[in-house]
C-alpha positions as CSV (number, residue, x, y, z in Angstrom):
1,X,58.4,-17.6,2.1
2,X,54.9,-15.4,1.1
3,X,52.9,-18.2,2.5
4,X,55.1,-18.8,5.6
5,X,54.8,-15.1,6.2
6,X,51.1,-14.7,6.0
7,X,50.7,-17.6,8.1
8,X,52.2,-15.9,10.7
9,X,50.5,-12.7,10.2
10,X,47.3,-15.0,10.7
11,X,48.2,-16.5,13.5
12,X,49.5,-13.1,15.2
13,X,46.6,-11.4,14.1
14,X,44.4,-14.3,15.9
15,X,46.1,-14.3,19.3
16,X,46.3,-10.2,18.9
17,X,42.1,-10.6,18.9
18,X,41.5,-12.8,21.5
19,X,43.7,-11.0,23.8
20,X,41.7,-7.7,22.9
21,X,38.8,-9.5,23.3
22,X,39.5,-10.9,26.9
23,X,41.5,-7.9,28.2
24,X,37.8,-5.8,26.9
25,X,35.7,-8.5,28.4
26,X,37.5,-8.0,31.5
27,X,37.9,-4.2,31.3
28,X,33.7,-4.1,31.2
29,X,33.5,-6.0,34.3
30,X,35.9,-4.2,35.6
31,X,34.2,-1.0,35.1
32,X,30.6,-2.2,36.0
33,X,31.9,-3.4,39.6
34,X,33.8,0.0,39.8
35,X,30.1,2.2,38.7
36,X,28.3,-0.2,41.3
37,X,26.0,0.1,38.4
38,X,23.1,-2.6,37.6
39,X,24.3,-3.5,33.6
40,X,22.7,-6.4,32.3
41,X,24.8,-8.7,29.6
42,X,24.0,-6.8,26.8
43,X,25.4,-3.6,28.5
44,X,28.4,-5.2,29.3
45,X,29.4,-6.2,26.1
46,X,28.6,-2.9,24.2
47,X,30.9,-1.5,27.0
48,X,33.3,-4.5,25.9
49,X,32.5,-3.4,22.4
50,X,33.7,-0.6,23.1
51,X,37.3,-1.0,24.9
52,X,38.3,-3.4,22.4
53,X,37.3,-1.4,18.9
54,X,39.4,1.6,21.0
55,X,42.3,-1.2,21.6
56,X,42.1,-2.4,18.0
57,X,42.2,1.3,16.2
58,X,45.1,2.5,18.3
59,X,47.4,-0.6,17.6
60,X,46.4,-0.7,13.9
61,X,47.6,3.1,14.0
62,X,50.6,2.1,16.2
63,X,51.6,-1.0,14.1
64,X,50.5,1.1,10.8
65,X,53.6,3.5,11.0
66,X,55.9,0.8,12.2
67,X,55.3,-2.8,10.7
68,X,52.5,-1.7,8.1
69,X,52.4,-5.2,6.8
70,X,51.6,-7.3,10.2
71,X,47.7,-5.8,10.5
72,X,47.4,-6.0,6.7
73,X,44.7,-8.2,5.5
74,X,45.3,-9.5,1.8
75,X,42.1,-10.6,0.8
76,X,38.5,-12.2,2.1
77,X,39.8,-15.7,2.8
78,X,42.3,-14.4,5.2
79,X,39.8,-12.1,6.7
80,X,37.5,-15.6,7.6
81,X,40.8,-17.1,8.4
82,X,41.7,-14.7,11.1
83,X,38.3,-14.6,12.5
84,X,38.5,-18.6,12.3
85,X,41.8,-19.0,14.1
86,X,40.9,-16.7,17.0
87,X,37.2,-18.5,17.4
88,X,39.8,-21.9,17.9
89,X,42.3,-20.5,19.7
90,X,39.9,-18.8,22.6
91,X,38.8,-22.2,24.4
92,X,42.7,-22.9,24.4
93,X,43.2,-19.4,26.0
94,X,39.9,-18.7,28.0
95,X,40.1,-22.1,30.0
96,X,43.7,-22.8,31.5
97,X,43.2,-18.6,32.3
98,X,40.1,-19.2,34.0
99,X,41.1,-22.1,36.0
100,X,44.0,-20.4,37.4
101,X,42.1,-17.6,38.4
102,X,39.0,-19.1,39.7
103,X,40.1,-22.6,40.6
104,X,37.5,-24.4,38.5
105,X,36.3,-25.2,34.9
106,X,34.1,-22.8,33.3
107,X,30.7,-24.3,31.6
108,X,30.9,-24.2,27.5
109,X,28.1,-21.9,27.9
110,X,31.1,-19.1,28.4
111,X,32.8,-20.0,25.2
112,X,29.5,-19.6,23.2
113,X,29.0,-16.8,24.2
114,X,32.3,-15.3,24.2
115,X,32.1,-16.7,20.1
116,X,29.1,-14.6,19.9
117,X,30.8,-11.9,21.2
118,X,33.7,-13.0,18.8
119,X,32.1,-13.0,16.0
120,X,30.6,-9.6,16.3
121,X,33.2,-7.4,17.2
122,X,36.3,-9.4,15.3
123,X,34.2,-9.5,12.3
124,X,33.7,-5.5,13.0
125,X,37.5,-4.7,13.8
126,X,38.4,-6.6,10.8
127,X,35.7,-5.0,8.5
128,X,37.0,-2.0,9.2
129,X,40.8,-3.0,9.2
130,X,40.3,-4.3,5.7
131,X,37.7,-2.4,4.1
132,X,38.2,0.7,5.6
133,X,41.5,1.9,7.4
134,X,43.7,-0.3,4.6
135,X,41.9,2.3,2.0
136,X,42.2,5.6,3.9
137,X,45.9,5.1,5.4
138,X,47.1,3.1,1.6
């Protein structure tokens, strides 16, 4: 029943990232079209950075006082795991969404570089969850 459960905290966890991800993603374009501002694509994803740390910190503290155990990260392999599962589960996300709201398929270029992106700040947000806010918060 352990192992069933921290599956699902996994796969939970996974989907939880991506959807940070792409909401911040989107939240960063968002804002750039709003400034009217010239950002290049380096600007827009510290400003993506950005959003999505904020979005990650105030759930951990929201899920922290309510279902401590669903952010929880038990130990290094499930910290790669997570970071794994929501590298795989983007392209299954990211494609069907931007198909239905553009009416085409994007390049693989866009999944790259959303890994990149991925990579980056999940690794960050999960440093932090398990090395960090884990040891203050016990």
């Amino acid at each position: 029943m352990k192992e069933r459960n921290a599956v699902l905290r996994i796969i939970l966890h996974g989907f939880f990232l991506i959807s940070t991800n792409l909401f911040s993603l989107i939240a960063a374009i968002a804002f750039i079209q709003l400034t009217s501002a010239e950002f290049n694509k380096i600007s827009q994803a510290a400003i993506a950075l950005i959003i999505n740390l904020a979005i990650y910190l105030l759930v951990y503290k929201l899920m922290h006082g309510i279902q401590k155990e669903i952010m929880e990260i038990d130990d290094y392999s499930m910290f790669i795991i997570i970071l794994l599962i929501s590298m795989a589960l983007l392209p299954a996300v990211f494609y069907p969404l931007q198909y239905m709201s553009s009416g085409n398929w994007s390049s693989f270029d866009n999944i790259i570089n959303t890994w990149i992106f991925q990579v980056v700040v999940n690794g960050l947000c999960l440093t932090i969850n398990h090395f960090v806010l884990d040891k203050k918060l016990g």
